[in-house]
ROLOKE-742434 format. One record per atom (N, C-alpha, C): residue number from 0; residue in three letters; chain; atom name; x, z, y. Coordinates in pm, 1 decimal. Each point is the difference from the previous one (the first is absolute). Example, Ala and Ser with C-alpha at 12.3 -4.5 7.8 and 13.67 -1.06 7.14 Angstrom:
BEGIN
(0 ala A N (1319.0 780.0 -569.0))
(0 ala A CA (-89.0 0.0 119.0))
(0 ala A C (90.0 0.0 120.0))
(1 ser A N (-35.0 -72.0 105.0))
(1 ser A CA (82.0 6.0 119.0))
(1 ser A C (-77.0 73.0 109.0))
This chain:
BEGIN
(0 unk A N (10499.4 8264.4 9801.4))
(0 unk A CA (-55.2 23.9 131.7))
(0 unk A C (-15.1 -133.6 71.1))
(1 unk A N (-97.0 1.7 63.0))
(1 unk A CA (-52.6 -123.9 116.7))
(1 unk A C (149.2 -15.7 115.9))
(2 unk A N (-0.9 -161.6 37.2))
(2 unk A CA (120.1 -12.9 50.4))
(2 unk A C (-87.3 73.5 189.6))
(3 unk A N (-145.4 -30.6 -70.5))
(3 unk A CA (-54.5 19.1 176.3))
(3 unk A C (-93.2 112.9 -47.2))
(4 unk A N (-43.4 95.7 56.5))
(4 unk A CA (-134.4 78.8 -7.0))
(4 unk A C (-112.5 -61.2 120.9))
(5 unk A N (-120.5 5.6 -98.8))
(5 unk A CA (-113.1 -79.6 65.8))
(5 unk A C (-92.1 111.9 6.1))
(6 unk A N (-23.4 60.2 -115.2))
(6 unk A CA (-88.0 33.4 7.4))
(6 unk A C (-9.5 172.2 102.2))
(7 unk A N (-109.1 105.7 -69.6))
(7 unk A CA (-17.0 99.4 112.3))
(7 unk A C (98.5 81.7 -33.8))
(8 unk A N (111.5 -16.0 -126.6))
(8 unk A CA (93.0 97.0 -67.7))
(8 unk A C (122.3 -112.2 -40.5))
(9 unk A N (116.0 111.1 45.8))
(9 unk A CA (125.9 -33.8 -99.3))
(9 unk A C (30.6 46.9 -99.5))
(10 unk A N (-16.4 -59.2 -131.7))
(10 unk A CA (-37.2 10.1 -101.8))
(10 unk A C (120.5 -28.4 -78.6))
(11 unk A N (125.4 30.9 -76.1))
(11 unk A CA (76.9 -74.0 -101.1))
(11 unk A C (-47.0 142.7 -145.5))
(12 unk A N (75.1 -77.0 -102.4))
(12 unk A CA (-12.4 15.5 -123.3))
(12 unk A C (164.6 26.6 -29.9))
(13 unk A N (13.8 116.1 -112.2))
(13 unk A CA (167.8 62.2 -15.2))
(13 unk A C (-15.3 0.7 -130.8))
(14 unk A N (126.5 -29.1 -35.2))
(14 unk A CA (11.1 21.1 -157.4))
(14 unk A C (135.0 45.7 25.9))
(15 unk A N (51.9 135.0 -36.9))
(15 unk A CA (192.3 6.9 4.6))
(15 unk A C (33.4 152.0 118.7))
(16 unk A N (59.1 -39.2 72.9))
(16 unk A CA (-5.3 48.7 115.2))
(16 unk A C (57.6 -72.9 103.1))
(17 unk A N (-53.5 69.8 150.1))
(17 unk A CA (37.9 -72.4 114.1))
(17 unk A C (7.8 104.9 128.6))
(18 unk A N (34.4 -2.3 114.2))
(18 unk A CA (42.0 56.3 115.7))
(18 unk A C (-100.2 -103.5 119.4))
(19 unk A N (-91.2 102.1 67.8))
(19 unk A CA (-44.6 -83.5 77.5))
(19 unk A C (-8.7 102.5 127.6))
(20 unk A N (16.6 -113.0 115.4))
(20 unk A CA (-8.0 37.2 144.0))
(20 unk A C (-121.4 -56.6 48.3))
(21 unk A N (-109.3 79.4 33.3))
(21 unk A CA (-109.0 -105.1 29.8))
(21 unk A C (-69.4 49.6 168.0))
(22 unk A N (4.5 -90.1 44.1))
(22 unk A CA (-63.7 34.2 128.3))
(22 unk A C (-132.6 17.7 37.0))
(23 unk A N (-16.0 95.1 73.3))
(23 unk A CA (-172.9 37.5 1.2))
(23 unk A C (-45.6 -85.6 52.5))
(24 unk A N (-105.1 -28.7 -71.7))
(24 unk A CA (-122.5 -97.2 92.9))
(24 unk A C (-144.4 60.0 -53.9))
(25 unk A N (-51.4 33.8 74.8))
(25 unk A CA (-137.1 71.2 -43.0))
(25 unk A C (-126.9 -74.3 -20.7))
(26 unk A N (14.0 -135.8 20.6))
(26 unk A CA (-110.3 -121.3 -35.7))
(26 unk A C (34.8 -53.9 -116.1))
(27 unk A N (144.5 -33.4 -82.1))
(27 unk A CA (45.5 -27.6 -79.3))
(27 unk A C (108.4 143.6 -69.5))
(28 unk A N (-144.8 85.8 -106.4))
(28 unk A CA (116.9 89.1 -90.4))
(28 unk A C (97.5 -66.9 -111.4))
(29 unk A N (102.1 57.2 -7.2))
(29 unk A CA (92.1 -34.5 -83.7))
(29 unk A C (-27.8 45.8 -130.6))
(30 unk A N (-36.0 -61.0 -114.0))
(30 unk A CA (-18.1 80.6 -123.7))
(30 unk A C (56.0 -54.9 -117.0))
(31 unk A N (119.7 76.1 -73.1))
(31 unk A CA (40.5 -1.8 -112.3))
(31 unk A C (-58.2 10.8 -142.8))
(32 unk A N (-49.4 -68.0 -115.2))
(32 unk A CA (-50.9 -4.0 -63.9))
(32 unk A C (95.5 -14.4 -137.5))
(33 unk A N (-18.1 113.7 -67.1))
(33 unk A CA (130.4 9.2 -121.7))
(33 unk A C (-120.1 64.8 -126.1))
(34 unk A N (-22.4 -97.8 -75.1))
(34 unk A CA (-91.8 38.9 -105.7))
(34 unk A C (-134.8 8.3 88.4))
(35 unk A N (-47.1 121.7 -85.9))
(35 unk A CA (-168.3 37.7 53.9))
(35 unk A C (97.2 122.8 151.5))
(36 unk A N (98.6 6.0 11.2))
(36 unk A CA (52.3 54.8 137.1))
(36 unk A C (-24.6 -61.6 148.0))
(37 unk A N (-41.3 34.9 51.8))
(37 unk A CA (12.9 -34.7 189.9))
(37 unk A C (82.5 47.9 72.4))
(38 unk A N (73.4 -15.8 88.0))
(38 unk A CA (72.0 99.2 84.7))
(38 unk A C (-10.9 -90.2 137.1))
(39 unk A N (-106.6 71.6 94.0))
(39 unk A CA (0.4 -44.1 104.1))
(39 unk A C (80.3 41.9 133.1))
(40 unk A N (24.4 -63.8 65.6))
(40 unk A CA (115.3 10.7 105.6))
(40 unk A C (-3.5 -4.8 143.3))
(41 unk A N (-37.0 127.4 49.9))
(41 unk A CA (-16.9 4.2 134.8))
(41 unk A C (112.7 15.9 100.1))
(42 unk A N (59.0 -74.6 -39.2))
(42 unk A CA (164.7 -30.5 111.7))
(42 unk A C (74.1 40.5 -23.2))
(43 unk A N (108.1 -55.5 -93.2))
(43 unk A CA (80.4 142.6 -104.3))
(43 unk A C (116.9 -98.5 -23.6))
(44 unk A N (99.9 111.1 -59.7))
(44 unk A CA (116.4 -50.1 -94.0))
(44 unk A C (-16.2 95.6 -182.6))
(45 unk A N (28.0 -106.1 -83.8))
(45 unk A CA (-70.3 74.9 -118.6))
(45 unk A C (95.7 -45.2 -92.4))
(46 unk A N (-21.5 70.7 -106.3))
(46 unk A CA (75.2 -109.3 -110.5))
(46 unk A C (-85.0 37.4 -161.6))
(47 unk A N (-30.4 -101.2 -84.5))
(47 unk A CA (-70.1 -14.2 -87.5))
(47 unk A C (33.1 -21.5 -109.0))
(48 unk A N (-14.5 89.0 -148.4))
(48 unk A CA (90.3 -79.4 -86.8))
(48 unk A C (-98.1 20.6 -126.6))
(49 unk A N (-86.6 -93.3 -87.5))
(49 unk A CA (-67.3 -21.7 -68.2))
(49 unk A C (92.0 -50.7 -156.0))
(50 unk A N (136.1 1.2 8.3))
(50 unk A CA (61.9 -84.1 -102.7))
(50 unk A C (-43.1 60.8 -179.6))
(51 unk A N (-42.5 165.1 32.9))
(51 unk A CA (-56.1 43.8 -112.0))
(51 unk A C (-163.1 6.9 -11.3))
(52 unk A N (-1.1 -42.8 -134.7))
(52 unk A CA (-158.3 3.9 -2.5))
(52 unk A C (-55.2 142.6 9.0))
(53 unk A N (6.7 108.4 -13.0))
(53 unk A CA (-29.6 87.0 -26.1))
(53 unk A C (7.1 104.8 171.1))
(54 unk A N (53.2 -74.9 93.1))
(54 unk A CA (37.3 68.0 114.6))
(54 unk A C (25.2 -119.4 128.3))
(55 unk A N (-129.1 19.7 109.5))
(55 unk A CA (39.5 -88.2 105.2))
(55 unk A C (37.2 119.2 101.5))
(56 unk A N (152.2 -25.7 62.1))
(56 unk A CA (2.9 114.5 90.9))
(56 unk A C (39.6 -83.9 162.2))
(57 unk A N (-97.9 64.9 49.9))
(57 unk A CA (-24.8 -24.2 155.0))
(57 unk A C (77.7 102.2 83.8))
(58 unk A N (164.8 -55.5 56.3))
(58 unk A CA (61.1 126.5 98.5))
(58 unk A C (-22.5 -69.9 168.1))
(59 unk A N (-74.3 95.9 57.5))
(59 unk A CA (-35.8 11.6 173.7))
(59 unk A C (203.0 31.9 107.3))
(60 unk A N (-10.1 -66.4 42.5))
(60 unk A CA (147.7 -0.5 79.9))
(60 unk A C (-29.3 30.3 132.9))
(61 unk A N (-145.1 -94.4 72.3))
(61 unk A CA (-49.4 84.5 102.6))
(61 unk A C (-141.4 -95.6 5.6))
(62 unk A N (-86.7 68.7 103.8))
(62 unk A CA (-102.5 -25.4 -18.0))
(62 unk A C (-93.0 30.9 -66.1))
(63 unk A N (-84.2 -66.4 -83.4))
(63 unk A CA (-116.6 38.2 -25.9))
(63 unk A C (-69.7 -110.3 -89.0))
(64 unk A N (-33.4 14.5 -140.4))
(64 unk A CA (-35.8 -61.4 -94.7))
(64 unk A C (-116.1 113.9 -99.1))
(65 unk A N (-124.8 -88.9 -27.9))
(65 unk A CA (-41.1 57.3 -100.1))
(65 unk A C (10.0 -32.8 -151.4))
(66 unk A N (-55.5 50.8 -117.5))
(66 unk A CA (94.4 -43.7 -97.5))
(66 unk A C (-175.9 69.9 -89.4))
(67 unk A N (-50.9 -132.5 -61.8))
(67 unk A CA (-109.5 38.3 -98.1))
(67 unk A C (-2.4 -76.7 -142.7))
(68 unk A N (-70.0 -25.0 -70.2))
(68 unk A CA (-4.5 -48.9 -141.8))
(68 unk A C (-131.0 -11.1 -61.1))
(69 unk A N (-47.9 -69.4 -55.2))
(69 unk A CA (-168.2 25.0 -56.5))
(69 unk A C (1.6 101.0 -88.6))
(70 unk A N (92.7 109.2 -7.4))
(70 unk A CA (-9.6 113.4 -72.3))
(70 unk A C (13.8 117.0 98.4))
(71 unk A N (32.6 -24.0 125.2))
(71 unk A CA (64.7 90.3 37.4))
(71 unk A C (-69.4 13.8 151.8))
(72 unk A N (-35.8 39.8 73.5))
(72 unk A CA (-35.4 48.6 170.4))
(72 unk A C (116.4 -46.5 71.9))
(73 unk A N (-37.7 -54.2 135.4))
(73 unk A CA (113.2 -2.7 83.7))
(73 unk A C (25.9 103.1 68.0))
(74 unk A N (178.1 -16.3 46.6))
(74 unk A CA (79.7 81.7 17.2))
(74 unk A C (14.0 -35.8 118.8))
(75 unk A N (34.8 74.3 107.6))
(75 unk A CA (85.7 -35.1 89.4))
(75 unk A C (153.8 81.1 -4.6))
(76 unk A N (103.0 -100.1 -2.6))
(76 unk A CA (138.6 53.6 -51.8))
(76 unk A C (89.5 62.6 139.6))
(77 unk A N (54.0 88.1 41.8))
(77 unk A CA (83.3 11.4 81.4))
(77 unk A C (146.3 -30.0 16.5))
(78 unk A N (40.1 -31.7 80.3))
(78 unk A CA (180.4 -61.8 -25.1))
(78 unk A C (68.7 120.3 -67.4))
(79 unk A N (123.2 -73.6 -89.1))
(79 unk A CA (83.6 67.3 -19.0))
(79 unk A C (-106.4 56.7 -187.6))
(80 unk A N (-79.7 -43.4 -27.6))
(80 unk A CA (-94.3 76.3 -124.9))
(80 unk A C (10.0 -184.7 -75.8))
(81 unk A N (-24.7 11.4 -125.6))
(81 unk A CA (-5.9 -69.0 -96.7))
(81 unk A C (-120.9 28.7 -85.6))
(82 unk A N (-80.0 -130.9 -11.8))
(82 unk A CA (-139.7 83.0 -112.9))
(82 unk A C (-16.3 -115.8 -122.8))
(83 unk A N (-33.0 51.9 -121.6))
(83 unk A CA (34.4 -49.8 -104.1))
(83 unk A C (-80.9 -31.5 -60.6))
(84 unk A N (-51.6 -115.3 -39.8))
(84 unk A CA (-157.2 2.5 -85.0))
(84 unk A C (57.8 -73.6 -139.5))
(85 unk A N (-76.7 31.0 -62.1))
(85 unk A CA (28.8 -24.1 -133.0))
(85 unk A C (-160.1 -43.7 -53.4))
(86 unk A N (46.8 -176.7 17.5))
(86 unk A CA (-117.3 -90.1 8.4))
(86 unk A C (-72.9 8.0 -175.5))
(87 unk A N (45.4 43.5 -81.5))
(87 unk A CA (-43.5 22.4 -168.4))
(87 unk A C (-87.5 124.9 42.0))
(88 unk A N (4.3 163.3 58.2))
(88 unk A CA (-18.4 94.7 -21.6))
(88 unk A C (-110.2 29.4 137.7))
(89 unk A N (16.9 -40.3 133.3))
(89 unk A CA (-53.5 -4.3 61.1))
(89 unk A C (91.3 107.2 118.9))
(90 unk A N (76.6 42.4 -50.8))
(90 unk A CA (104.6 151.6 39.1))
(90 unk A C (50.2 -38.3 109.5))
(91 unk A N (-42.0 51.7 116.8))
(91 unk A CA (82.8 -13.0 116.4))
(91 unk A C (84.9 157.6 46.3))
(92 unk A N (106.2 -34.6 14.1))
(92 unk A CA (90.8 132.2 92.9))
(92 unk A C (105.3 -63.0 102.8))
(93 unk A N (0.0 105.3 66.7))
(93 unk A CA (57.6 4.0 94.7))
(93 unk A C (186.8 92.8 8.2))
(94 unk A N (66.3 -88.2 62.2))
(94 unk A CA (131.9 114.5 -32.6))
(94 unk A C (68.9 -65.7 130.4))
(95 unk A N (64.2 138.6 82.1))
(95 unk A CA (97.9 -30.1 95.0))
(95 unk A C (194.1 4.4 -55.8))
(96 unk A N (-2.2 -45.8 -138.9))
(96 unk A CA (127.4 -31.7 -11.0))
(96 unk A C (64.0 -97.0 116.1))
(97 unk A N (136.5 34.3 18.6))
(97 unk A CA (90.7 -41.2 108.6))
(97 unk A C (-58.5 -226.9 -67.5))
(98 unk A N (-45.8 -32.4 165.8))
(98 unk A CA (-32.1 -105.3 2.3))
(98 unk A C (121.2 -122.0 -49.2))
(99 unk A N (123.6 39.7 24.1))
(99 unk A CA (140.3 -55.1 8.0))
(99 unk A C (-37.4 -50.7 -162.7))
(100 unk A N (-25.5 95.4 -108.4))
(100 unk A CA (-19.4 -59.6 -137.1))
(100 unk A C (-93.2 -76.2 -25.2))
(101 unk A N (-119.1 -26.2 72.3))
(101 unk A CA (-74.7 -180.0 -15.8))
(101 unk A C (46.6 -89.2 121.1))
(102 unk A N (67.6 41.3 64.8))
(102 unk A CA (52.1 -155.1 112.1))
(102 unk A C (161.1 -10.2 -8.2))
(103 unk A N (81.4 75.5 -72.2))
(103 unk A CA (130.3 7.9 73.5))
(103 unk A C (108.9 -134.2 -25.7))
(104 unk A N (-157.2 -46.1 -161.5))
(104 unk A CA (102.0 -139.4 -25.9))
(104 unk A C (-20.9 -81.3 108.2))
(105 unk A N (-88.6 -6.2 125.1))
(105 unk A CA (55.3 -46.4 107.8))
(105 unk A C (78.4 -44.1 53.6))
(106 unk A N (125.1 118.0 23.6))
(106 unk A CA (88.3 59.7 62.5))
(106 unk A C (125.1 -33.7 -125.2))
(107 unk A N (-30.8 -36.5 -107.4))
(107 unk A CA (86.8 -25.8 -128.8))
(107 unk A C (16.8 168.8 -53.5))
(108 unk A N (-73.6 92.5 -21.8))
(108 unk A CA (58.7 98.4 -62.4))
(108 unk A C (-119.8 43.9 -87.3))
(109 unk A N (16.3 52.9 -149.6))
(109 unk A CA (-92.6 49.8 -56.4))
(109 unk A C (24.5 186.5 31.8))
(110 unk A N (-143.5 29.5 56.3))
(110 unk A CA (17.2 142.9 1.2))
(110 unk A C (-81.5 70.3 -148.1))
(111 unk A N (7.6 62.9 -91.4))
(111 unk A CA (-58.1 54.4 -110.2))
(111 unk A C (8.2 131.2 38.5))
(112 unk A N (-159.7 69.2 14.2))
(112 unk A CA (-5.5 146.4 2.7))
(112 unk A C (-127.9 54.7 -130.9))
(113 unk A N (80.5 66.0 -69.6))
(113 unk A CA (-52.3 29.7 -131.3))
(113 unk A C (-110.1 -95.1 -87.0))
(114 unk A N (145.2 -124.9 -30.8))
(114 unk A CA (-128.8 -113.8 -75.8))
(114 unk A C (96.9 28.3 -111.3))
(115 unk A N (-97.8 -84.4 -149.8))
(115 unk A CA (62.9 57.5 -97.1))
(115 unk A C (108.1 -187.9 0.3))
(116 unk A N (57.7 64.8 -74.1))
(116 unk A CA (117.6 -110.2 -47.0))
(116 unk A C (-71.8 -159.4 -72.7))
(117 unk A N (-100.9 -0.4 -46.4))
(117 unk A CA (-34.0 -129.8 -11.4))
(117 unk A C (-63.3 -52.7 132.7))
(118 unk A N (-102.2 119.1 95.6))
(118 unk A CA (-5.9 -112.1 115.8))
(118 unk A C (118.7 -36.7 108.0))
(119 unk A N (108.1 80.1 -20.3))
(119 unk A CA (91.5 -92.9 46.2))
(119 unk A C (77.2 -128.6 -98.4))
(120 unk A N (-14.5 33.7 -108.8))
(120 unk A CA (76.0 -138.2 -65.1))
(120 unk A C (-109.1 -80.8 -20.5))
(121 unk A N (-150.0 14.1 45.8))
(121 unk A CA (-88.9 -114.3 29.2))
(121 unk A C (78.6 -38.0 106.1))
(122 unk A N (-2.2 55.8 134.5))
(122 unk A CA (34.9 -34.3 150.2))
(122 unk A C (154.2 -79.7 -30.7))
(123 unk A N (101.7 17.5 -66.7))
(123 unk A CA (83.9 -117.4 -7.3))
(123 unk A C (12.9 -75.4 -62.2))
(124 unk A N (-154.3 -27.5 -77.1))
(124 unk A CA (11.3 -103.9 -55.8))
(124 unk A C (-76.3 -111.1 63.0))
(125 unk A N (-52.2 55.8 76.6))
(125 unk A CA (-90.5 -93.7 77.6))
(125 unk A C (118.4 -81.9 115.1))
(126 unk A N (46.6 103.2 62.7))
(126 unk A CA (139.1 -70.7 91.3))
(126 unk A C (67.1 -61.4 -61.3))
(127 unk A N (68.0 50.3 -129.4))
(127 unk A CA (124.4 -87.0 -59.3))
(127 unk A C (-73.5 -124.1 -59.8))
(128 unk A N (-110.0 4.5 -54.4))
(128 unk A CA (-47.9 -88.3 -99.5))
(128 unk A C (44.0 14.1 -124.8))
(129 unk A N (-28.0 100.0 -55.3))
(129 unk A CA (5.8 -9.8 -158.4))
(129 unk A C (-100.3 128.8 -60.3))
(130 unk A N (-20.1 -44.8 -145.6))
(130 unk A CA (-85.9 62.0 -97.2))
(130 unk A C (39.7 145.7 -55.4))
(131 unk A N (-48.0 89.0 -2.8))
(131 unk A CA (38.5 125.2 -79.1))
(131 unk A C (-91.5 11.1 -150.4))
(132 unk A N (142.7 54.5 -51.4))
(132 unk A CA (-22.9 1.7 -187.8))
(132 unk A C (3.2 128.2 -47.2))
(133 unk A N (-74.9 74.9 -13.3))
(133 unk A CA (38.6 156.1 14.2))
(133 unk A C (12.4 1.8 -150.8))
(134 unk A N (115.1 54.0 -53.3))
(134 unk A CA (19.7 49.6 -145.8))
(134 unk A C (-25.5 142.8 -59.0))
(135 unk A N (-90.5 50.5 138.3))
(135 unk A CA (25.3 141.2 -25.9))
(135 unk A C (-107.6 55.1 88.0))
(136 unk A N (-57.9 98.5 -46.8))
(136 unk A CA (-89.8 72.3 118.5))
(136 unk A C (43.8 67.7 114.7))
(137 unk A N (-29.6 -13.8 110.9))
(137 unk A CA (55.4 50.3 86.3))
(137 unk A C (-118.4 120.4 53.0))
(138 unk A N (77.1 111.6 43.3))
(138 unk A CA (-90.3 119.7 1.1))
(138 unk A C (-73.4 -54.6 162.0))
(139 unk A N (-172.1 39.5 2.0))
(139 unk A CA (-49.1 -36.2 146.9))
(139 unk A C (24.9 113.7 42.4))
(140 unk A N (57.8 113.4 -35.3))
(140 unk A CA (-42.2 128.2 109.3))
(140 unk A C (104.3 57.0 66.8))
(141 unk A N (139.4 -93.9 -30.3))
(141 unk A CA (129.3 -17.5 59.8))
(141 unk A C (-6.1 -96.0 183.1))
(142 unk A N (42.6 28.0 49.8))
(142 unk A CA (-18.1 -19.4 178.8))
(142 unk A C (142.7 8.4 70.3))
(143 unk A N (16.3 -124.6 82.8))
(143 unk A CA (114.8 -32.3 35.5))
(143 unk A C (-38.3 -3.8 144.6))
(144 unk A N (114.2 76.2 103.3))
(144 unk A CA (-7.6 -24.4 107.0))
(144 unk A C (113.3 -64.1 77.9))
(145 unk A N (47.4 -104.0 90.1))
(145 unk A CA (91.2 -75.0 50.6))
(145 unk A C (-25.2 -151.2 64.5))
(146 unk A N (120.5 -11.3 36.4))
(146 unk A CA (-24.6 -120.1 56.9))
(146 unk A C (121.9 -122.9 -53.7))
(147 unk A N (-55.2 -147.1 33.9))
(147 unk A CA (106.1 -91.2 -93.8))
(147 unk A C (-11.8 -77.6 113.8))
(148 unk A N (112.9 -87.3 12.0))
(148 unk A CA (2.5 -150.1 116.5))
(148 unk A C (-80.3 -67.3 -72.0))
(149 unk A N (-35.3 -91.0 -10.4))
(149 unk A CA (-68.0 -143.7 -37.6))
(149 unk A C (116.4 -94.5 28.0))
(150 unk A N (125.4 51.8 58.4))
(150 unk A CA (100.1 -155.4 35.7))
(150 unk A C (66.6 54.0 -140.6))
(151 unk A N (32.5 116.0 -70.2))
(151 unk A CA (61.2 17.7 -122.9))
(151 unk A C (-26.6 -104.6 -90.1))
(152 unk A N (101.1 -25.2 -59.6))
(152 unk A CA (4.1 -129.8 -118.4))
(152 unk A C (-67.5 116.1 -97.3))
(153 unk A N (-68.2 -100.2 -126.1))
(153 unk A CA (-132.9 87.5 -132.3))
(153 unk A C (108.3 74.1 -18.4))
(154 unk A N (134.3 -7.3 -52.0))
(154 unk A CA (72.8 50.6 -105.9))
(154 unk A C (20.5 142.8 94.5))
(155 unk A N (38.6 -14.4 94.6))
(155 unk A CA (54.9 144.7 63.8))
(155 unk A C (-130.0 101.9 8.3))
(156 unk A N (-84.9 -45.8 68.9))
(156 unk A CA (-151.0 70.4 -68.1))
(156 unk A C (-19.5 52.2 -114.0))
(157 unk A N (35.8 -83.6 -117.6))
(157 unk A CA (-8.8 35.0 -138.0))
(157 unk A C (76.8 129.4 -18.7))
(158 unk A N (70.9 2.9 50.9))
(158 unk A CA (175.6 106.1 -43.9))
(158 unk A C (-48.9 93.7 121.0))
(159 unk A N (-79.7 34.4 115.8))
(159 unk A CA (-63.1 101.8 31.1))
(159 unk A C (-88.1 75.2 -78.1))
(160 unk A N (-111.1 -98.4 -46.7))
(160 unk A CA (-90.3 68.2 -85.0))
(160 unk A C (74.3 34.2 -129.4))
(161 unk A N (49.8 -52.9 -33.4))
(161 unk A CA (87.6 44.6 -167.5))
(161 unk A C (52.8 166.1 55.1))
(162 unk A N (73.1 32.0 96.0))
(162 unk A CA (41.6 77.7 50.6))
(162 unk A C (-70.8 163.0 16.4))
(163 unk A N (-155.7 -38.5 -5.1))
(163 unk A CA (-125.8 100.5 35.4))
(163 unk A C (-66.5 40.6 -104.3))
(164 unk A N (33.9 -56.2 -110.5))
(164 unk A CA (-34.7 14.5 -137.9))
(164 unk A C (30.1 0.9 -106.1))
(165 unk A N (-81.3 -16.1 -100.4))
(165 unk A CA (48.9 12.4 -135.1))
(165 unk A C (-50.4 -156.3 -58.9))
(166 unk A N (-35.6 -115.6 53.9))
(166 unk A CA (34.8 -116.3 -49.0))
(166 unk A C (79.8 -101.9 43.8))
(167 unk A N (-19.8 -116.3 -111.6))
(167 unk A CA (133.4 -108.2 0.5))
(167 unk A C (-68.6 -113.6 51.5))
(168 unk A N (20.8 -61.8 117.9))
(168 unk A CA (-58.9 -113.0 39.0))
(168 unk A C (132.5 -85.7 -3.7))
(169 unk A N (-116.1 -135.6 -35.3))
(169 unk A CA (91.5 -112.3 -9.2))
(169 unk A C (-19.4 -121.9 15.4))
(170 unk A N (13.5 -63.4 97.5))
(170 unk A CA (-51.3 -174.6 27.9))
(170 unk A C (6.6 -74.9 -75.1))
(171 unk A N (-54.1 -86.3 -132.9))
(171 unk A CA (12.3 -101.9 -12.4))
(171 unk A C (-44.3 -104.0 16.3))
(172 unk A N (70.0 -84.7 63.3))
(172 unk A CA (-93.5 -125.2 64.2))
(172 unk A C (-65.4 40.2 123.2))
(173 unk A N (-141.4 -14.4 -30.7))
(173 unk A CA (-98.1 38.8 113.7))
(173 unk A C (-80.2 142.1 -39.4))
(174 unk A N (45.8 53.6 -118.7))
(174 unk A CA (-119.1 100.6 -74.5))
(174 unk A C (101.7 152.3 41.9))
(175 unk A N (-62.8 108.6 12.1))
(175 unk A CA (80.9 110.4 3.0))
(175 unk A C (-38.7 82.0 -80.5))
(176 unk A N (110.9 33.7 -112.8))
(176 unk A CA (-0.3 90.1 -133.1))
(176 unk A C (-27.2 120.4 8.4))
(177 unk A N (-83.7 111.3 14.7))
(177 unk A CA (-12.7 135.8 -21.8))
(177 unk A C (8.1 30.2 -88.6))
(178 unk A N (141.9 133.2 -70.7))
(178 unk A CA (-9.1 26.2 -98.9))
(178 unk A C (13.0 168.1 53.3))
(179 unk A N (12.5 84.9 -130.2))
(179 unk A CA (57.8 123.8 51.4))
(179 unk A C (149.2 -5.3 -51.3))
(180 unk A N (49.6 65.7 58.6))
(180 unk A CA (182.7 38.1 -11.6))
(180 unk A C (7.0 65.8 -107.0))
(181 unk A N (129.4 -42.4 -75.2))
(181 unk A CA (72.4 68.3 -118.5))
(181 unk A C (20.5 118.7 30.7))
(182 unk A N (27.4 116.0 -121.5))
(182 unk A CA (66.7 112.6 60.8))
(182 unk A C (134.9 -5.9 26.3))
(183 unk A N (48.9 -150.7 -36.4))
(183 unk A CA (155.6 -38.2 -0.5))
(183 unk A C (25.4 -54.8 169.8))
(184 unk A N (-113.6 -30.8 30.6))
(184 unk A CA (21.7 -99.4 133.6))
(184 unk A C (1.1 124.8 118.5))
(185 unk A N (-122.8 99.3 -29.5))
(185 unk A CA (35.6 113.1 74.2))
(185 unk A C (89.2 121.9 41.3))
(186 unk A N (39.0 -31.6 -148.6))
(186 unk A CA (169.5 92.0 3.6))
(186 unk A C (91.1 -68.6 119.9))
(187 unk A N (-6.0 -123.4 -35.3))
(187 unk A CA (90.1 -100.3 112.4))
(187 unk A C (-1.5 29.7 148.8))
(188 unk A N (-126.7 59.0 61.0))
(188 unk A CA (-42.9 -4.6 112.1))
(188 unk A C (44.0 106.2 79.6))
């Protein structure tokens, strides 16, 4: 992003995600640009998270943002709604899942309402910094609902999720081991 805006638009470029507070100015629109995505910003608090290729999701906190794609029509989003484009397919939807689960790492807390178990062990791997090694298929049609601190050290996290299931996670180094559990390890439990 420009340290100054000159021109007739505020214009930055996202790769990841980010949290923005932007103040209305109606001579200068605010517009987010994530792939072939736009999300323009008519005086809002928003939060944006593009970190998967397959899914840029735009959540409205208040205000008023539209949200289009060269595949897709613009939207105008209402607070408190999240809309999802899926820049490969052209697929846009819309979902009023509780907003707290795309902003709450804010606030330091992950909220998860029926995601499956790898997009949360994507989501701490991105915080903790480390790689996942899956030794094992993990079922997608399994759905976890809860919430975790973000001040939790990896390991105590780890020994929650071990707790909710039927696999064996395990740090080494920077990489995290997915395997499935013995029938010996589950007797244990």
């Amino acid at each position: 992003y420009p340290t100054v805006f000159t021109d007739n638009e505020r214009r930055v470029y996202l790769k990841g995600g980010a949290f923005f507070e932007v103040a209305k100015d109606t001579d200068k629109p605010f517009i987010v640009c994530v792939g072939s995505t736009e999300i323009k910003v008519l005086g809002t608090t928003f939060n944006i998270n593009s970190r998967r290729p397959e899914s840029i999701r735009t959540t409205l906190v208040s205000g008023a943002v539209t949200v289009k794609s060269t595949k897709t029509k613009e939207i105008k989003l209402n607070p408190g709604f999240t809309a999802i484009v899926n820049p490969i397919s052209g697929q846009l939807d819309i979902n009023n899942k509780d907003i707290q689960c795309y902003i709450g790492w804010k606030t330091g807390n992950y909220l998860f309402e029926s995601n499956r178990l790898s997009d949360i062990l994507d989501e701490l791997a991105i915080w903790y910094d480390f790689s996942i090694d899956y030794q094992t298929n993990i079922p997608y049609t399994e759905t976890f609902t809860g919430s975790l601190s973000r001040s939790l050290p990896i390991d105590k996290l780890i020994q929650i999720i071990e707790r909710t299931n039927y696999l064996s996670l395990k740090l080494k180094n920077k990489t995290l081991v997915v395997k499935s559990r013995d029938t010996d390890v589950l007797a244990n439990h």
